[in-house]
N, C-alpha and C positions, 0 to 999 in steps of 0.2 A: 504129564505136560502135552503131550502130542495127541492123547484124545481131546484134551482142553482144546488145541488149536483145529480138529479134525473138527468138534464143534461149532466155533468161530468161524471156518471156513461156509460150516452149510448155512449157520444163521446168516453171514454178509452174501450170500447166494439169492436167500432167498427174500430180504429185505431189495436187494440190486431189482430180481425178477418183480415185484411188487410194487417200485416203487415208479414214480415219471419221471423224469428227468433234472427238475428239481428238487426230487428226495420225499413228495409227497406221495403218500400212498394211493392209488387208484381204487380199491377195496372200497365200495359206498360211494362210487361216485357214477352217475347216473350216464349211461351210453347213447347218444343223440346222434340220430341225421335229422337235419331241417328241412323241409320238403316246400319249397316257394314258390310265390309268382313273386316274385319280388320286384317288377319293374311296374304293378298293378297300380299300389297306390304311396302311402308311406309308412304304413304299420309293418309289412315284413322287412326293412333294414332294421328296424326299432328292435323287433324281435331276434333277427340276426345276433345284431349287438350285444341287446340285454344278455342272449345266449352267451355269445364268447367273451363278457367281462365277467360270468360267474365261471370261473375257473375251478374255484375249491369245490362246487358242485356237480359240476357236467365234466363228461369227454365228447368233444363233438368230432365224429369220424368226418364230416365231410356236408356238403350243402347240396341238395340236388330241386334242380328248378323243373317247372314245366308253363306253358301260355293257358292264362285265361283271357279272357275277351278283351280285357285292355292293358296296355303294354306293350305291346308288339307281341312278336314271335318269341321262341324261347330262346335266340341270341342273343333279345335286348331283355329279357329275362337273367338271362345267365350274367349281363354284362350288366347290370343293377348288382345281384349277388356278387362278383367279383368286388367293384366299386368298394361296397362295405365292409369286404373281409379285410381290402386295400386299408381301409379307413382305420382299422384296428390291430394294423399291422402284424396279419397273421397268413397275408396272401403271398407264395402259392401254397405254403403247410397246409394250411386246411383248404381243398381243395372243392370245386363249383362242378356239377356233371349235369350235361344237357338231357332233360327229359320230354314227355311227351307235350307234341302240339297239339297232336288229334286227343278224341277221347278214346275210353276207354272199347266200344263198339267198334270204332273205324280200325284198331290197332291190336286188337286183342287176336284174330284168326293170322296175323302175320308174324307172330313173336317165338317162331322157330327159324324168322330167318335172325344173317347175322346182323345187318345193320335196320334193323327195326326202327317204328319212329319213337322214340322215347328209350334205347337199347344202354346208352352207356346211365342213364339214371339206373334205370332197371337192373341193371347187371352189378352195379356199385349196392344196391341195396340186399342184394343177394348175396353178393360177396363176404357184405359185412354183419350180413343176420349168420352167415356160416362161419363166421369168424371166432376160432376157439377162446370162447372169456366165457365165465360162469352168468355173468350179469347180461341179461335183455338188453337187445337193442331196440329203445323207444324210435319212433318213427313217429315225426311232428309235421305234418303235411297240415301248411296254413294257406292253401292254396283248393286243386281239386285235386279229388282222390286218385287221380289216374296210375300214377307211378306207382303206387301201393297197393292197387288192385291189379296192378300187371306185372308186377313181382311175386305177389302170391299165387294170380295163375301162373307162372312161367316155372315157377318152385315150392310148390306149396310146403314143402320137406321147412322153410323158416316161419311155418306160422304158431311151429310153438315157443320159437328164440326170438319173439318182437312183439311190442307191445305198441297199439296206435293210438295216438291222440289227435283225434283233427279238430280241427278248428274248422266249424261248419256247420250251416243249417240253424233254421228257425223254429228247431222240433221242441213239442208234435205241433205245430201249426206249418201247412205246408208252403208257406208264402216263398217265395222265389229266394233265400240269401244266395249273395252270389257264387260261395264257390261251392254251394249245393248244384245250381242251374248252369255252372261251366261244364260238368260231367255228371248227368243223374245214371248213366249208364256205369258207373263206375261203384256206386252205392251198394248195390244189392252184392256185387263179388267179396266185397269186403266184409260186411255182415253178413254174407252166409258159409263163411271162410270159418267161422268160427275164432277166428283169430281174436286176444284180449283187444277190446276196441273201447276207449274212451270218445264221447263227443265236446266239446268246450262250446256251448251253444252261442251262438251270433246275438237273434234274440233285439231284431230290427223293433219287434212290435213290441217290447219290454222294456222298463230299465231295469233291465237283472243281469242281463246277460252281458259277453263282453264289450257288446256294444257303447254300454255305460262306462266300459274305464276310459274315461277320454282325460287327454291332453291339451292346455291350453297353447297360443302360440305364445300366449304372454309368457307365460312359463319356462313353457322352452327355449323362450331367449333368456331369461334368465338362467336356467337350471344346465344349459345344456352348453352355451358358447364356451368353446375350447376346451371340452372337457374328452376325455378318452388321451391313450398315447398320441403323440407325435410323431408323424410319419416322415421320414427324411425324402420322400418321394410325390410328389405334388398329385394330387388325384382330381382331374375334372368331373364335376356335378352332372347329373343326368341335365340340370336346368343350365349348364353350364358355370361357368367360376369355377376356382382353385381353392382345393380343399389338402390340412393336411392332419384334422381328426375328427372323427365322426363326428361328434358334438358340434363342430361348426357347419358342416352336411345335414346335421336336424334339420338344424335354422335355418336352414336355406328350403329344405322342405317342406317343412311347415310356412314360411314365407310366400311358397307358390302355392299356395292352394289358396281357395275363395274361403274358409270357414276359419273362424277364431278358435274353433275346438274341433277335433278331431280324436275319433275312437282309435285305441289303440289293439283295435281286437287279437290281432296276433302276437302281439306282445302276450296278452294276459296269458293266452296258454302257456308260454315260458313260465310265467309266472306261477301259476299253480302246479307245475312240474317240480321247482323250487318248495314251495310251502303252498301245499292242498286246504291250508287253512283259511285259505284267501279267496275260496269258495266254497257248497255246497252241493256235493254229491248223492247221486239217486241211481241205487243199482234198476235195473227192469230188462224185462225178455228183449231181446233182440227184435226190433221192429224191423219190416221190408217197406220196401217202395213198389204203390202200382203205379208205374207208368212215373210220375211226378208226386204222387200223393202216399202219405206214411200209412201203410197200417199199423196199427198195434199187435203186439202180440207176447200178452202179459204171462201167458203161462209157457214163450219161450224157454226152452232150459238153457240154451246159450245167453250168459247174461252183459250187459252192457252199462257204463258207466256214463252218467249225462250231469255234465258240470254245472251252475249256474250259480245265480246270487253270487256275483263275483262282489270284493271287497275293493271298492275306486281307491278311495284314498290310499288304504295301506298297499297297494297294488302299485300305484305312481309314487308316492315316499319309496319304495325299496328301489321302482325303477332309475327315480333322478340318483337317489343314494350309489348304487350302483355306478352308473354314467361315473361318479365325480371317486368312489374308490373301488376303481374295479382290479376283480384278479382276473388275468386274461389265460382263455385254456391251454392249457399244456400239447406241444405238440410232439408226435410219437416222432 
């Protein structure tokens, strides 16, 4: 009898240590920091979201922002990101950490001091690539690379516990996407880091890439008003108005813009995090950047993952799907 209960004791131990807080196992479930500009345009609250309504999939440790060209600075940066976590009533659990404004050149010779620009992203992403769990931490910068490239200069000891996905660039064609041209100094540190680097390609001059999963607004008023929790705490709109769940925060953003349809480019990467089947992958050598332009370099041995031929439809089915039954992530 008493080895019987000595058993039972280690089995309810180790089910406890295993399990979140809800009793659901962690074991397969994917480790995410989201890396934004979120105050840019309106596809990263979207991906925000999509992120922490897939609960049974992800654990998202945390949101770290930085400034691209429009937005403002990384306060109104940071303070889009907040907004949304607000929206999905998971703010301050899962918590916002201001990152770089400069690039990756202006900021990379000062990142031994202690308040650097871009330090508390940096220092959050390090903390948690050294974070004892068996599972990678994916690093999802839908923004510019900067944070991610100055985390792995500043520690390169986590570039074999993190795997990155960016959402970025018109490759191989060198046309300007944006958050290729916010930091091209930030490019090469990270491809030559060696680190696993997936790209989710923009893909301005294609319909393949994630450019094409676009969003109607017609849609979104329909698929989207009142959808997500109910926040018992009123949250004001970037455009102003009172909001108290995301789904009514879409519509209001999609409402300010000038275009009926709208890409959802940063969503998609969520989305092919979730199910890879929602696009076509091309392993190939690690390419560099001279100056602004790709070389190739096919017989790289460091090899690289380049997403495209994304899947619209089933991509925006799972996204509204989602919106209207979501499981929201478990917070430690």
């Amino acid at each position: 009898m008493r080895t019987l209960l000595l058993i039972g004791i280690v089995i309810s131990s180790f089910l406890l240590s295993n399990c979140g807080a809800k009793g659901k196992s962690k074991i397969g479930k994917i480790r995410i920091i989201i890396d934004s500009d979120a105050n840019n345009e309106l596809d990263d609250q979207h991906a925000i979201a999509y992120a922490l309504f897939n609960g049974d999939l992800f654990d998202i440790e945390g949101i770290t922002v930085n400034k691209t060209q429009n937005g403002g600075d990384v306060e109104n940066q940071k303070a889009e990101a907040v907004r949304v976590v607000k929206l999905c009533g998971l703010y301050p659990q899962i918590a916002v950490y201001k990152g770089a404004n400069g690039s990756y050149n202006e900021i990379v010779g000062n990142i031994d001091e202690i308040n650097f620009d871009g330090a508390e992203a940096v220092n959050f992403i390090i903390e948690r690539a050294n974070a004892q769990d068996d599972r990678k931490l994916v690093l999802v910068p839908i923004g510019k690379l900067t944070n991610i490239a100055l985390a792995i200069k500043k520690d390169p000891g986590i570039i074999p516990k993190i795997k990155v996905l960016w959402l970025g660039t018109n490759f191989p064609t060198d046309i300007g996407e944006y958050n290729f041209y916010n930091d091209y100094t930030a490019v090469n540190p990270v491809l030559e880091s060696g680190v696993e680097f997936e790209i989710a390609v923009v893909g301005n001059d294609t319909s393949t890439g994630t450019a094409s999963v676009k969003a109607a607004t017609s849609d979104i008023r329909k698929f989207m008003t009142g959808k997500g929790p109910q926040t018992t705490n009123t949250v004001e709109g970037r455009h102003g108005g009172n909001f108290n769940n995301f789904g009514d925060y879409s519509v209001n953003l999609f409402e300010n813009t000038q275009d009926s349809h709208r890409s959802m480019y940063d969503m998609a990467a969520i989305a092919i995090l979730k199910n890879p089947k929602w696009a076509i992958q091309d392993t190939i050598g690690a390419p560099k950047l001279d100056g602004k332009h790709w070389i190739k370099q096919p017989n790289n041995k460091h090899k690289i993952i380049i997403w495209d031929n994304f899947l619209q439809k089933d991509i925006m089915d799972d996204f509204y799907d989602t919106m209207k039954n979501y499981r929201l992530v478990e917070v430690n």
